[in-house]
N, C-alpha and C positions, 0 to 999 in steps of 0.2 A: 621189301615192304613189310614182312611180317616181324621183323626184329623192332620196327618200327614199332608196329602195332604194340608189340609184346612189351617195348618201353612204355609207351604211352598208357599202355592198361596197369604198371607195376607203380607208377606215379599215380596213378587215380588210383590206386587202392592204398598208396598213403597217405594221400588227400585225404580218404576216407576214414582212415583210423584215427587224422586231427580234425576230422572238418565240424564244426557247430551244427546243432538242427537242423539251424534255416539252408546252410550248405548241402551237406547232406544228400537229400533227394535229388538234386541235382547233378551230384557226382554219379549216383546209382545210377542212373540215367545214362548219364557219360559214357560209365562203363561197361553199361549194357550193351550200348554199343558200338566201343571199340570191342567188346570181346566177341558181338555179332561177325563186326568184319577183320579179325583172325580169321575166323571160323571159314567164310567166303574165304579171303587171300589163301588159305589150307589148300582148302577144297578146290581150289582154281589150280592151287598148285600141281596138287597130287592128280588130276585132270592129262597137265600136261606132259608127267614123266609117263616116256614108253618102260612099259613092262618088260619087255622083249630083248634082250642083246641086240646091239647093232649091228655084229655080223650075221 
């Protein structure tokens, strides 16, 4: 899911370096947050790896 993300947020930021005005705020937006839910997908991740050795 995060590779996902991580596409999806690399397109909106070259959306953003063509997008008109009126576009614009909108993508910022966008990207706010797709980059909000990396940030969650991470933090869920890093959540679920054990610290520990398996043995």
């Amino acid at each position: 899911m995060t590779i996902t993300l991580e596409v999806h947020i690399e397109e909106l930021r070259a959306e953003l370096r063509n997008a008109d005005p009126t576009e614009r705020s909108q993508i910022e937006a966008e990207l706010q947050i797709a980059q909000a839910e990396l940030i969650a997908a991470e933090t869920k991740q890093e959540d679920t790896i054990d610290a520990e050795p398996p043995f």
